[in-house]
Structures are given as structure tokens and as C-alpha cells.
BAFI-3210 file (N, C-alpha, C; in Angstrom, 3 decimals, decimal comma, padded with zeros to 6 digits):
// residues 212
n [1|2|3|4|5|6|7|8|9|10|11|12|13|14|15|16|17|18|19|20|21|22|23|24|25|26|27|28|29|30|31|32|33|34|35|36|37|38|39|40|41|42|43|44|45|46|47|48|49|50|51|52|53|54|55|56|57|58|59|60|61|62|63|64|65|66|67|68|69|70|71|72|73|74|75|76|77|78|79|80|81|82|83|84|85|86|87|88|89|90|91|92|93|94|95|96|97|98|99|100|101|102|103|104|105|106|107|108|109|110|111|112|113|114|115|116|117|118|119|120|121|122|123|124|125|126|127|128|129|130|131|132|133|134|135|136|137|138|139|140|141|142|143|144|145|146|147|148|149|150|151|152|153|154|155|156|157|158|159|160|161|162|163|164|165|166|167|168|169|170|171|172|173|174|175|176|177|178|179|180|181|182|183|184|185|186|187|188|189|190|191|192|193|194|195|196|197|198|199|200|201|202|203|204|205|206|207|208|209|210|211|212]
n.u [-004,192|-007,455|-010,403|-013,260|-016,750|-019,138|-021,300|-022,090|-023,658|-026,083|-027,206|-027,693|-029,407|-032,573|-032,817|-031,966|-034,226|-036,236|-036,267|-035,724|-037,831|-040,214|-039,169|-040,075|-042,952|-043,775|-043,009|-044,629|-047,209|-046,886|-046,709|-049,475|-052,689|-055,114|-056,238|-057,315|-059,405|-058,872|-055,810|-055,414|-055,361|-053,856|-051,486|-051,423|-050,615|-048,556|-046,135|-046,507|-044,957|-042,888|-041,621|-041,483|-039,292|-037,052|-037,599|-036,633|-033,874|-032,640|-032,572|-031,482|-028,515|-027,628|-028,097|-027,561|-024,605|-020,792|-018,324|-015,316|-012,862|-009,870|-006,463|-003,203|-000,532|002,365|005,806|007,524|006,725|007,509|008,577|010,198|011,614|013,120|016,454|017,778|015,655|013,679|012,689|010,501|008,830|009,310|007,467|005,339|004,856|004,858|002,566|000,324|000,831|000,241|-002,568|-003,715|-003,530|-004,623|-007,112|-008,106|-008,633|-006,062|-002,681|-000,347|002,115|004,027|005,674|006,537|009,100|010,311|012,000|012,822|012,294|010,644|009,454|008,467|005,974|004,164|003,182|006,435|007,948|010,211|012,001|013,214|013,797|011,910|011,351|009,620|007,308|005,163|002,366|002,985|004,342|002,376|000,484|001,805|002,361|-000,236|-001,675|-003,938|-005,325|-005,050|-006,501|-006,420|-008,130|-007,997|-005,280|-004,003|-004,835|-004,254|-002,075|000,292|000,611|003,443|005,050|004,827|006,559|008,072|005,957|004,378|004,427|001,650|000,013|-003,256|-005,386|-004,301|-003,762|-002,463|-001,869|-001,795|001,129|001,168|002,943|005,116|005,198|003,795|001,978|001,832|-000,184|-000,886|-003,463|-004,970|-007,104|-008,875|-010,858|-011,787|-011,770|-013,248|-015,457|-015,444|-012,754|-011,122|-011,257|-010,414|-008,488|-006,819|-007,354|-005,382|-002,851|-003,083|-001,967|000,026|001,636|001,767|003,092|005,934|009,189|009,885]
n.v [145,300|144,685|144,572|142,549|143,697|142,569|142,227|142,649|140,849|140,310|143,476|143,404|141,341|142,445|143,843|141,900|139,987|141,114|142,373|140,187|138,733|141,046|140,314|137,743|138,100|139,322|137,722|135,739|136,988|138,000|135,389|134,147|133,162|134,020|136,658|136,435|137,706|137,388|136,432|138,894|140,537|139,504|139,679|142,462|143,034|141,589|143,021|145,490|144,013|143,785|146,079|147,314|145,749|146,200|148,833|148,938|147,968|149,409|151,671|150,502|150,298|152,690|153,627|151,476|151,218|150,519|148,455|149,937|149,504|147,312|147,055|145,062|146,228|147,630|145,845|144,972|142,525|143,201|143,819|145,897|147,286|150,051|149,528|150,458|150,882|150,480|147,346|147,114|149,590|148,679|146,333|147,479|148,947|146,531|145,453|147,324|148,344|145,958|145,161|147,446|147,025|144,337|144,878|147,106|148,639|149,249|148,734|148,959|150,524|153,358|154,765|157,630|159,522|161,760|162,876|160,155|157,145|154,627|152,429|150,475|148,617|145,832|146,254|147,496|149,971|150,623|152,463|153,932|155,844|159,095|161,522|164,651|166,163|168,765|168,432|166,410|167,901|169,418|168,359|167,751|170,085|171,065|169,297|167,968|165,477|164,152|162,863|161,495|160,553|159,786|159,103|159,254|161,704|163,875|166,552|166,677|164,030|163,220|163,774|160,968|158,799|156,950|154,994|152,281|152,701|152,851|153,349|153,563|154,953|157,421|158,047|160,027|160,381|162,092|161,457|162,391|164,994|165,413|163,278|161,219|158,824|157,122|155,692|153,670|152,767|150,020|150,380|153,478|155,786|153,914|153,956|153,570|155,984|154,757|153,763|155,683|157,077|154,517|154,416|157,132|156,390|154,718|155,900|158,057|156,359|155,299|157,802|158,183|155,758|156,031|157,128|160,386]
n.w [025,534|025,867|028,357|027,370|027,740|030,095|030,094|027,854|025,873|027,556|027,158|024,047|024,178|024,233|022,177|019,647|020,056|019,988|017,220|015,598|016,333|015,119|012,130|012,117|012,359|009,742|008,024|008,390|007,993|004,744|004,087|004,587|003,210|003,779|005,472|009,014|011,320|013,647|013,544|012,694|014,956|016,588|015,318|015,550|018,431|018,642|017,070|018,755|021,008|019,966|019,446|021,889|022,810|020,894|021,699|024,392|024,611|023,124|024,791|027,106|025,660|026,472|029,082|030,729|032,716|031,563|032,145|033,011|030,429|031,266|030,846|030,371|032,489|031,433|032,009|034,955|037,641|040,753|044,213|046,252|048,699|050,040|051,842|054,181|056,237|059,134|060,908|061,653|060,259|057,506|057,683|058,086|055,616|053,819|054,505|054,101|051,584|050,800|051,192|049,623|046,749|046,825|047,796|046,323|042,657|042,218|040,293|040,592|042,726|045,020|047,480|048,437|050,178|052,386|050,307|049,532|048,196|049,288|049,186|046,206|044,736|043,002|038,993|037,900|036,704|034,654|035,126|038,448|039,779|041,631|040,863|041,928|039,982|038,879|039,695|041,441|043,848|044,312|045,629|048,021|048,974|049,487|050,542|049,995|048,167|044,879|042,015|039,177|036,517|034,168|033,107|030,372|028,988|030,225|030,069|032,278|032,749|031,860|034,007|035,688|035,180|036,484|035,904|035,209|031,683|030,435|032,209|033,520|035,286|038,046|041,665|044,017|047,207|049,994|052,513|055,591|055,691|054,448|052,121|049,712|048,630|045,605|043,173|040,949|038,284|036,365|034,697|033,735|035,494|037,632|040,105|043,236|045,588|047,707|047,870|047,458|049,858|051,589|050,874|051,653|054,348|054,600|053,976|055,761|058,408|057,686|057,347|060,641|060,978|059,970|059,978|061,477]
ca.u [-005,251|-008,668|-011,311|-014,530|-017,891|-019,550|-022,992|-022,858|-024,809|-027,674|-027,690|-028,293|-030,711|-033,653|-032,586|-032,101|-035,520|-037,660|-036,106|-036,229|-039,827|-040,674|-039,290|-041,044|-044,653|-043,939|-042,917|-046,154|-047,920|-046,483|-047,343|-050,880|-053,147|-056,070|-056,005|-058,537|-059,636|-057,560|-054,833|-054,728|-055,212|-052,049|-049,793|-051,122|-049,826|-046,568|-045,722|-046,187|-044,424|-041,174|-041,151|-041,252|-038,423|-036,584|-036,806|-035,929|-032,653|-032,163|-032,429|-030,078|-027,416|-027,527|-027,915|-026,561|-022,991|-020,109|-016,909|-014,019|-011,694|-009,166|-005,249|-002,293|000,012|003,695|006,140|007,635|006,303|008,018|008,363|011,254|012,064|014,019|016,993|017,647|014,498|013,624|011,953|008,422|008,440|008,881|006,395|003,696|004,613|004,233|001,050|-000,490|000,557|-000,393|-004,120|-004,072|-003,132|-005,560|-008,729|-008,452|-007,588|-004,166|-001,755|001,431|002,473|004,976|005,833|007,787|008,833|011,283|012,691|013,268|011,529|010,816|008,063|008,115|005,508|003,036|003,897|007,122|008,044|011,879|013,013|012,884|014,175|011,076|011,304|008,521|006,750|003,812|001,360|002,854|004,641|001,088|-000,145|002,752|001,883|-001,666|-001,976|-005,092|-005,322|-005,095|-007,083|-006,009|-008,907|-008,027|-003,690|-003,508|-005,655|-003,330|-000,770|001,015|001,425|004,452|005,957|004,827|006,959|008,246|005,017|004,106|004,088|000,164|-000,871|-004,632|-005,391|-003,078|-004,330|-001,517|-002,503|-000,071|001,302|001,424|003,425|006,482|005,603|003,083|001,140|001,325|-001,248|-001,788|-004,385|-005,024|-008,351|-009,456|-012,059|-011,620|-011,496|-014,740|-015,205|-015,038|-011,975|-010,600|-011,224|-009,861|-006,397|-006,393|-007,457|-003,954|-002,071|-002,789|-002,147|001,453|001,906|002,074|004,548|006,785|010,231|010,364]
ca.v [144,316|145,010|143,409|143,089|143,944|140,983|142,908|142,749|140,018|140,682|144,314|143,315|140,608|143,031|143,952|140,981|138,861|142,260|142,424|138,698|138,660|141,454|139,923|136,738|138,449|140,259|136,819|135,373|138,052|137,460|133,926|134,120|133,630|134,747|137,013|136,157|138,647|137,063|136,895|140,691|141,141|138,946|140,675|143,921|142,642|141,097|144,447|146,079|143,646|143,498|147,782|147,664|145,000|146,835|150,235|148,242|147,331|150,696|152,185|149,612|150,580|154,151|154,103|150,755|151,686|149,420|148,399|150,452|148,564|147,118|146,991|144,775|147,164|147,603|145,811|143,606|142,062|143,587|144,202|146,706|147,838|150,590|148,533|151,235|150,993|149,679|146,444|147,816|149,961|147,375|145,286|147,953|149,000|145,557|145,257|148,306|147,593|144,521|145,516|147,953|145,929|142,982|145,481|147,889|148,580|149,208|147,639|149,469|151,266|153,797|155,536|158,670|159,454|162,897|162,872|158,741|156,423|153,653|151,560|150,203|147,112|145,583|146,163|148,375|150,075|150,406|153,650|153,418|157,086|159,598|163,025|165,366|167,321|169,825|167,828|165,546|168,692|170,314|167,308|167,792|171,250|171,782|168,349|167,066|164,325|164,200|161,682|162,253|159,598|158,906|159,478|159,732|162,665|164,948|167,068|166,368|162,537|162,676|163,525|160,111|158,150|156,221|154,591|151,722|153,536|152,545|153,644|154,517|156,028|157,398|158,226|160,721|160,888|162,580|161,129|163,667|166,696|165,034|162,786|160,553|157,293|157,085|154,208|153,308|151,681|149,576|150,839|154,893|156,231|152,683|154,200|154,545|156,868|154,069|153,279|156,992|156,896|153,701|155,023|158,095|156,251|154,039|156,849|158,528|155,526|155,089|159,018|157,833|154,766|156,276|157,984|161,991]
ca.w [025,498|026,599|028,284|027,030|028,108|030,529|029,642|026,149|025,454|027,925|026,679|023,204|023,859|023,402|020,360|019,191|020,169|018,999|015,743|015,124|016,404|013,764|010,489|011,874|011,830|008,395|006,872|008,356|006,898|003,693|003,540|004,995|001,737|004,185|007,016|009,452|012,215|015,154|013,141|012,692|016,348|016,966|014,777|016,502|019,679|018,129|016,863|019,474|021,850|019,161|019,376|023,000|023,003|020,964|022,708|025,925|024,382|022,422|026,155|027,492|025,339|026,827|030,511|031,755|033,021|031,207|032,999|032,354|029,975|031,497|030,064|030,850|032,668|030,482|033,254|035,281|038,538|042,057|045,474|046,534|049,739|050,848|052,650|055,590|056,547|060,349|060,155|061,757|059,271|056,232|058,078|057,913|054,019|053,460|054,770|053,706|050,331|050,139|051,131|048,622|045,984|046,657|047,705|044,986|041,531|042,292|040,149|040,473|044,019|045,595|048,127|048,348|051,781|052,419|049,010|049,260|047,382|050,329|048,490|045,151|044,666|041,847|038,317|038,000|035,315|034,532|036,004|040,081|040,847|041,226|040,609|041,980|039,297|039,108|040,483|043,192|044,435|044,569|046,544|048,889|049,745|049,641|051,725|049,722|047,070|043,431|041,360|037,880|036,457|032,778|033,045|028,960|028,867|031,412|030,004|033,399|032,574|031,889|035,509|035,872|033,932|036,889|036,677|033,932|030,415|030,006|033,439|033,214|036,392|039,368|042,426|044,432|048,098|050,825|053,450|056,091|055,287|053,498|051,401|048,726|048,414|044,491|043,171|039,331|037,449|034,852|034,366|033,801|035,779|038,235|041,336|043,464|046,404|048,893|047,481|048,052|051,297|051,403|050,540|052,549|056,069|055,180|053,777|057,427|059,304|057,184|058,327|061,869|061,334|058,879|061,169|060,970]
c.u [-006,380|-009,457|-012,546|-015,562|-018,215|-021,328|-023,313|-023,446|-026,371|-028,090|-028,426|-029,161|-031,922|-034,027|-032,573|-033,589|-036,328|-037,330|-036,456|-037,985|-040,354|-040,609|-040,010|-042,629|-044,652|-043,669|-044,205|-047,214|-048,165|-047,119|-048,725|-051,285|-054,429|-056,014|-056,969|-058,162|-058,493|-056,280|-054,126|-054,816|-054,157|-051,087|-049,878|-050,290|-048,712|-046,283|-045,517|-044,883|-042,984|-041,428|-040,547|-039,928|-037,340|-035,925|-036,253|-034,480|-031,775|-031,172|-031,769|-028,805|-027,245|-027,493|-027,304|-025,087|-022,041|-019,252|-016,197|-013,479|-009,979|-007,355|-003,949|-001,089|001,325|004,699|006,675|007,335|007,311|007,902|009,895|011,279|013,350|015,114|017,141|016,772|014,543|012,822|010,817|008,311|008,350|008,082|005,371|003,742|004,246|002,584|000,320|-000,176|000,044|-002,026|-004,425|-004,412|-003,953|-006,990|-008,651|-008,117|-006,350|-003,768|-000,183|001,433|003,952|004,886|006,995|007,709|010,471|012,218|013,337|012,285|011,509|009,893|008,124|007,324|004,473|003,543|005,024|007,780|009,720|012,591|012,620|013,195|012,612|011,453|010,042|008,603|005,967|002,679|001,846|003,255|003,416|000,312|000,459|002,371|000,592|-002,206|-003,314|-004,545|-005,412|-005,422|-006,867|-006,494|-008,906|-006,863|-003,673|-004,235|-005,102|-002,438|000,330|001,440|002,936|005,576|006,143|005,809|008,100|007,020|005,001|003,699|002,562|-000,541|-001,708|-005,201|-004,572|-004,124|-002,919|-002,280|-001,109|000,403|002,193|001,948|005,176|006,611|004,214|003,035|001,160|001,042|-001,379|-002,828|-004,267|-006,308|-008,672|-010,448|-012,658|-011,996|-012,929|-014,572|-014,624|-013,549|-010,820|-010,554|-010,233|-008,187|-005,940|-006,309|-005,926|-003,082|-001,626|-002,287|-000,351|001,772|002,345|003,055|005,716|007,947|010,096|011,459]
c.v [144,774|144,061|143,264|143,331|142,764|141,743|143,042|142,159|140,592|142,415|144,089|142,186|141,298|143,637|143,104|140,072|140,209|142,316|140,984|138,758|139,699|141,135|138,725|136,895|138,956|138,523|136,125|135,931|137,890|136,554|133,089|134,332|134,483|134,960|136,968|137,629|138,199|136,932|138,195|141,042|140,369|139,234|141,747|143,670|142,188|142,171|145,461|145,788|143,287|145,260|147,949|146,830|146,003|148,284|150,179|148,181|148,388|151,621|151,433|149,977|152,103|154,133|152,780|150,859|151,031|149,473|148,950|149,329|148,858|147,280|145,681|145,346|146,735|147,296|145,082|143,687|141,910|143,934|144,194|147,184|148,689|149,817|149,289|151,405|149,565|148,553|146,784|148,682|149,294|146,545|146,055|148,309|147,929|145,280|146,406|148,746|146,660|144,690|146,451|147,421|144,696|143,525|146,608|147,507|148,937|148,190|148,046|150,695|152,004|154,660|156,138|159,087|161,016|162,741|161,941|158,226|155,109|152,038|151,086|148,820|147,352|145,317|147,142|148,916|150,312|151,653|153,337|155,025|157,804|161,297|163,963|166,479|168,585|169,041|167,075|166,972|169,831|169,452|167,736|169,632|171,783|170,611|168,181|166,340|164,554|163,071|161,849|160,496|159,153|159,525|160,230|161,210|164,083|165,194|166,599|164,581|162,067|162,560|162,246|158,972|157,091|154,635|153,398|152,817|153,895|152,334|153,872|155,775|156,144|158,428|159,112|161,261|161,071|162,048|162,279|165,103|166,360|163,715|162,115|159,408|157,667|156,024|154,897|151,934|151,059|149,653|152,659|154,817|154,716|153,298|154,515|155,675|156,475|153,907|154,334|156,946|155,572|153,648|155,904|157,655|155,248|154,633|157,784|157,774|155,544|156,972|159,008|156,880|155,435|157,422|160,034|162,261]
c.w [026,412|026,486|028,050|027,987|028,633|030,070|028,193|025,577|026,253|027,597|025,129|023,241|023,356|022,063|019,154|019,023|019,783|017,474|015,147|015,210|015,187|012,888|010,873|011,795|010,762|007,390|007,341|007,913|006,013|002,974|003,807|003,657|002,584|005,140|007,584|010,990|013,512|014,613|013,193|014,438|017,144|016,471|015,406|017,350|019,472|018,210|017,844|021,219|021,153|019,542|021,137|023,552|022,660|021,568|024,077|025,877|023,936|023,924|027,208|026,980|025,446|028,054|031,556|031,768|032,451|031,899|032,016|031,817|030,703|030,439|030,586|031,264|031,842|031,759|034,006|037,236|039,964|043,270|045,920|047,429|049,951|051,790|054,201|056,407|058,267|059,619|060,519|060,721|057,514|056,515|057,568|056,830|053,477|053,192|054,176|052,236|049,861|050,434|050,075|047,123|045,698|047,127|046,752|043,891|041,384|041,833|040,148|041,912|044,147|046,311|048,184|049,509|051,713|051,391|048,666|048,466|048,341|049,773|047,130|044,673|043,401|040,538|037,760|036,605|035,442|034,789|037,193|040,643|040,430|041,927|040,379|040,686|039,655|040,154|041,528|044,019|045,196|045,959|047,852|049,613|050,342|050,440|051,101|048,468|045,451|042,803|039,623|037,143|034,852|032,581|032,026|028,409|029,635|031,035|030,784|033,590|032,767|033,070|036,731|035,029|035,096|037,342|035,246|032,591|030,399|031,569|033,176|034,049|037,154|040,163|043,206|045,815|049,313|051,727|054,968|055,637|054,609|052,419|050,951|048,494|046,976|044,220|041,386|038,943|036,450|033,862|034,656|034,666|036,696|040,097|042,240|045,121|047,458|048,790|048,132|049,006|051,962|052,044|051,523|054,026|055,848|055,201|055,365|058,393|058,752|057,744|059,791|062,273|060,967|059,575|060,114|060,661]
res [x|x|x|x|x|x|x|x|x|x|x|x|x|x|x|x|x|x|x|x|x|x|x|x|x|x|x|x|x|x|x|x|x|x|x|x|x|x|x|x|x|x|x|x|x|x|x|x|x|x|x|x|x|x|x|x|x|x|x|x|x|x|x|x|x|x|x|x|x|x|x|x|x|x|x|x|x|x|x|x|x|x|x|x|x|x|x|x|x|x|x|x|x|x|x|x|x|x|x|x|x|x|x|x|x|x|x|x|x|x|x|x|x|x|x|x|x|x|x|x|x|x|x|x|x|x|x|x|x|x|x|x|x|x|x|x|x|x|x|x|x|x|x|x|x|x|x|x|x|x|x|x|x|x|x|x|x|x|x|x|x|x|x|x|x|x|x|x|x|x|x|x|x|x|x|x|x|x|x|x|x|x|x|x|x|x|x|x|x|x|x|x|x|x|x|x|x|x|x|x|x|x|x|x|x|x|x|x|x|x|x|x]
***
């Protein structure tokens, strides 16, 4: 399920009130038995103020930005904790999930922590074990981030498959030198820079709670 456009009406307004306005000076035209001089110098100006409507609207539907379409992630609605886990440290996954979660587009979370899985919150998809692929394993070594901004489009998808089926985006950021913040979307191409950043200043901050 997708969500529509909130701009699609005021993009096509100009399209709409210039075209209308033109067939209404061509049927006045029409039905004029005599055209008088100010007449013709008010259809000029119609005409030209329906073209310029239109190309207003033409050029609206080209450079104003639309919202990514959204999806309803495939899923059911969790929050999983690691049980061995100290309680300061389930306090601060808590929390630093739960900010993720309610300031981004994050709708599905995990954390992978020395070949555990300590984190599972949002919407979960029905496997729970995660098994590093190509790409988180890349994350994990080379210690920078991976934004992989429209999922279905990435060969490498499928090493996700602990993630909702109809993930859009995943975000894969490291947490120190053993382990991964993974974040899905429900929107492609959702993520903005602030957002990145975002992730990484908690991702570092969970680096520092999280036991060696």
C-alpha cells in the first residue's frame, strides 16, 4: 500500500485553471457574433495568461520534489531484548532505539553485537537469527556506513532477509569494531543526511555502553 502524493493537487492546479481558462476564451470567441477591439485585446491577454498558467504547472510537474512512497512494512510489531544483557545496557538500547524509531524513518531495528543479536525492535520480520553477509561484513571491517537507498534494487538484498520482506531502505552503520546498527525503511531514498549523522553520533555513543 502506498501513500499518495500531498502535492498533487496544488501541482496540477496550473494546469488545470490555464486549460479551463483557454477553452473558456475559444467558446467566447465562438459565440461572439461581433468582435469588438477590446474584446480582441482581452483574449490576447487571456491567452497569454492560460499559456503561462499552464507552463507554470507543466514546470511543476518536473522540479517540485514528491515524497517517497511510503509501504506498510510485512510484520509483526516488537521489542526483543537480549535476556543476558546487564540492565544499563537494556536501558540505553531502549532508549536509543526508541529515539530512532520516533525521529527517523526507521521502522524496523537491530543490533548485532560480537556475533549476538542484542536488539530486535519495530516491525520484525519472522526469522530473528542474523547471519552476516557481503555487505554487513564489509561494514564491519572497513568501519564506515552503508546506505543501500532503494533495498529492491541491490543484488545483496537478500542477506537481509532478517529484515521485513518489503524493506525499502536499510541503513547498516557499525558500532565500533564488532558490531552493526541495522535500520529499515518503509520508504526508498527516506533517509536525509541529518538523519545519517543522526544514527552514527548514537551508533558511537552505543559503542561506548555496549561490554567488550
Amino acid at each position: 500500500m502506498t501513500k499518495s502524493d500531498p502535492n498533487v493537487v496544488l501541482r496540477l492546479l496550473p494546469l488545470v485553471v490555464g486549460g479551463l481558462s483557454a477553452v473558456l476564451l475559444l467558446v467566447n470567441r465562438l459565440l461572439t457574433p461581433e468582435l469588438t477591439s477590446s474584446q480582441a485585446r482581452g483574449d490576447v491577454l487571456g491567452v497569454i495568461l492560460s499559456a503561462v498558467l499552464i507552463l507554470t504547472g507543466l514546470i511543476w510537474q518536473q522540479v517540485q520534489p514528491r515524497s517517497p512512497d511510503t509501504v506498510q512494512l510485512i510484520g509483526e510489531e516488537g521489542f526483543i531484548l537480549a535476556p543476558d544483557l546487564p540492565e544499563a545496557v537494556k536501558t540505553e538500547l531502549a532508549w536509543a532505539s526508541h529515539l530512532l524509531l520516533t525521529n527517523t524513518v526507521t521502522r524496523s531495528l537491530i543490533v548485532y553485537y560480537q556475533g549476538k543479536v542484542l536488539l530486535r525492535r519495530g516491525i520484525l520480520a519472522s526469522k530473528s537469527e542474523v547471519i552476516p553477509g557481503t555487505i554487513l561484513k564489509r561494514v564491519m571491517e572497513t568501519q564506515k556506513p552503508v546506505y543501500l537507498v532503494a533495498l529492491k534494487v541491490y543484488p545483496g538484498r537478500i542477506e537481509f532477509d532478517y529484515l521485513p520482506e518489503n524493506t525499502q531502505g536499510v541503513i547498516c552503520q557499525p558500532i565500533g569494531k564488532e558490531g552493526v546498527l541495522i535500520l529499515g525503511a518503509n520508504a526508498p531514498r527516506s533517509y536525509t543526511k541529518q538523519d545519517e549523522n543522526w544514527i552514527a553520533g548514537i551508533a558511537d555513543k552505543l559503542a561506548v555502553t555496549l561490554p567488550e
